[in-house]
Structures are given as C-alpha cells and as structure tokens.
C-alpha positions as YAML, in Angstrom:
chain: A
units: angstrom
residues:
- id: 1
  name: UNK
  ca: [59.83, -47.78, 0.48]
- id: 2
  name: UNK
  ca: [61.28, -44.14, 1.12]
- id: 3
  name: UNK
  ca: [62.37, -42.31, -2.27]
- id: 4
  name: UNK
  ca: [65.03, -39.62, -2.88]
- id: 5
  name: UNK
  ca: [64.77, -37.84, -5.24]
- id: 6
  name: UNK
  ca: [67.92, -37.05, -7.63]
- id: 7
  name: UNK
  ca: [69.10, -35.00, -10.58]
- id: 8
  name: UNK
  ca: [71.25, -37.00, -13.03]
- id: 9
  name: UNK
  ca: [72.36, -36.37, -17.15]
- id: 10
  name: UNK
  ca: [71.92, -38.55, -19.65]
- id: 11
  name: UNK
  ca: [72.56, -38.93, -23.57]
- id: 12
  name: UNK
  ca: [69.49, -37.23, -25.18]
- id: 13
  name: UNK
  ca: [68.79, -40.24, -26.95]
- id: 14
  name: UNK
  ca: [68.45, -42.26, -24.02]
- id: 15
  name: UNK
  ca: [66.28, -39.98, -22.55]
- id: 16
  name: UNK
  ca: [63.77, -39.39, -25.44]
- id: 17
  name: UNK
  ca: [63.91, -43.33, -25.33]
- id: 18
  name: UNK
  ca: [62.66, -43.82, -21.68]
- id: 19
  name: UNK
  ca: [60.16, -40.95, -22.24]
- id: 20
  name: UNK
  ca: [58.81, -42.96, -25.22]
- id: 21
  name: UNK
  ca: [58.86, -46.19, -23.05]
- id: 22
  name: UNK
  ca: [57.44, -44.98, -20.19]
- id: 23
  name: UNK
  ca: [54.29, -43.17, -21.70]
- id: 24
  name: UNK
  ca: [53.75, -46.29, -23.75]
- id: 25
  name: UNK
  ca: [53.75, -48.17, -21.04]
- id: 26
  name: UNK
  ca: [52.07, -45.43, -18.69]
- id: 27
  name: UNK
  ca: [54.91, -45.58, -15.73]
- id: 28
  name: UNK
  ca: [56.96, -43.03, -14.88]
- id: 29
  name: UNK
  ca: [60.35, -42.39, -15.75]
- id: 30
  name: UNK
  ca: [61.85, -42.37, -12.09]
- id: 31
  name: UNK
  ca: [60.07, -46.18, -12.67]
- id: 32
  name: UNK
  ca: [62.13, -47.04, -15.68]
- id: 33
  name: UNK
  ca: [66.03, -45.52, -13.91]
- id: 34
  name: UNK
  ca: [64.95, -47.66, -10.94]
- id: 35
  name: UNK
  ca: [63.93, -50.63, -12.71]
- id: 36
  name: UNK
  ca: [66.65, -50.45, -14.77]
- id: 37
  name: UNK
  ca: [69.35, -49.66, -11.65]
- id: 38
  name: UNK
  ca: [68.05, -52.62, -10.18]
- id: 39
  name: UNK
  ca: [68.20, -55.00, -12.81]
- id: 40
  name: UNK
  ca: [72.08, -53.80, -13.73]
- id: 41
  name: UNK
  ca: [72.85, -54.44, -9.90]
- id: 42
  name: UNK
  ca: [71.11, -58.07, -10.22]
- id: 43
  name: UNK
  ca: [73.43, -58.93, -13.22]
- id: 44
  name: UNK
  ca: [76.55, -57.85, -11.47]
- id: 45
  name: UNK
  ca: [75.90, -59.59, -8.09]
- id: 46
  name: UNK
  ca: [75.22, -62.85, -10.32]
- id: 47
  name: UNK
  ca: [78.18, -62.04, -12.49]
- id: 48
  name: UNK
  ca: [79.93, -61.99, -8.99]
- id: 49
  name: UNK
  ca: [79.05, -65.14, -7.09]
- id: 50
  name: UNK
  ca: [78.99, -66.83, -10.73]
- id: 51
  name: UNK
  ca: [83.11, -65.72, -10.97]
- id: 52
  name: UNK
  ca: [82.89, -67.10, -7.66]
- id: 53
  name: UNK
  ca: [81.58, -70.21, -7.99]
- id: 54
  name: UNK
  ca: [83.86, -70.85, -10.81]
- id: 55
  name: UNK
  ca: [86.97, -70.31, -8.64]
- id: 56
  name: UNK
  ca: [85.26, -72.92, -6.32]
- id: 57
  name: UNK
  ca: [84.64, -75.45, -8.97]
- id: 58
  name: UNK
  ca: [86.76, -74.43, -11.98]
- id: 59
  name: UNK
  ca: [85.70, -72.25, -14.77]
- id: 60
  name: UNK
  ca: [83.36, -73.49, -17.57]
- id: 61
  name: UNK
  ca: [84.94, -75.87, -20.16]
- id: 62
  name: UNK
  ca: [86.08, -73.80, -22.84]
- id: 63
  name: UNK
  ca: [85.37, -75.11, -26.39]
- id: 64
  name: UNK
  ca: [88.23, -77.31, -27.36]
- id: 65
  name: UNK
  ca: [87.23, -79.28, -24.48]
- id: 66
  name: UNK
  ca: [83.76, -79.50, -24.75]
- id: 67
  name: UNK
  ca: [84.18, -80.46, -28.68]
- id: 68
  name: UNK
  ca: [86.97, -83.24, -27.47]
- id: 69
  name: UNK
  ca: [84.65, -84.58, -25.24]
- id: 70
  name: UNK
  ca: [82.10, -84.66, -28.13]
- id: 71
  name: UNK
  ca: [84.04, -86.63, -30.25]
- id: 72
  name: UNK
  ca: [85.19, -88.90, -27.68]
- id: 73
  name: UNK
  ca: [81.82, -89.59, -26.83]
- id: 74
  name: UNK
  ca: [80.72, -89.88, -30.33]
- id: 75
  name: UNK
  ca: [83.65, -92.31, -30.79]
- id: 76
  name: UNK
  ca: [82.67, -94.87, -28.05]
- id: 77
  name: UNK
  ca: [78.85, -94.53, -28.88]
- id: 78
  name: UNK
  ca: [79.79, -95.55, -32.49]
- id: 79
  name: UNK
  ca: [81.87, -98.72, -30.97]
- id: 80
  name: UNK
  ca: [79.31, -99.65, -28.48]
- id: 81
  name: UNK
  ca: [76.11, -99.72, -31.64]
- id: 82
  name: UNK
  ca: [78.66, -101.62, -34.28]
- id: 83
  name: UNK
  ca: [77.27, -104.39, -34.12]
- id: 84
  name: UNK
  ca: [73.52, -103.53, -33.47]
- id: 85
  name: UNK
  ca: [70.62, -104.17, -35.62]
- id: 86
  name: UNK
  ca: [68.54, -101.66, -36.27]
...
C-alpha cells in the first residue's frame, strides 16, 4: 500500500501515550494513527448502516417495552406451569 506522509497536532498527552504504546509494543507511531483512523472509520460506517437498518426495520425496543414484554411473558409462563408438578 502507498503511504503519505503527514504532519498533524495532537494533545501532548495523547502523544506521550502513543509513544509509550508503541515502544511497548515495538510498532511505530504512524502504525498506531493508522490503526486507530481505521478502526474510528469502521465504527462510523457500522454506526451508519446500523441507523440504517433500523429505519428499515424499526429502531431497537427501548426499555419500557422490552420490560412489558418481560412481564407479559413471565405472566403467561406462570399460568401455563400452575398446575405442574415439580
């Protein structure tokens, strides 16, 4: 893969961190930015055809829902085993 090579600022702290990481782990910092570019634009694709999917097929149950359905459940589970033995 071709490289460029760039010239960007970042909080002090953030870069003492990566030079910590990266000689404890013997890669290079341009390794660490890339890997960690790459994994930020992973999450927000995902993030993206997740929101997507949900306009598709409706957003995730929020919990009022899902603890409704729990009772209801728990309700007809208790009627069905009323009269079992155990």
């Amino acid at each position: 893969m071709a490289k460029v090579k760039t010239a960007i600022s970042v909080p002090r702290a953030l870069f003492e961190e990566i030079e910590r990481y990266s000689r404890r782990h013997r890669i290079s910092r341009s390794e660490v930015f890339a890997e960690g570019a790459m994994q930020l634009l992973r999450e927000k694709r995902n993030r993206r055809v997740t929101e997507k999917l949900d306009q598709v097929y409706g957003s995730p149950a929020d919990d009022v829902d899902v603890r409704a359905w729990q009772q209801a459940a728990a309700r007809s589970l208790a009627r069905l085993l009323k009269d079992d033995q155990w």
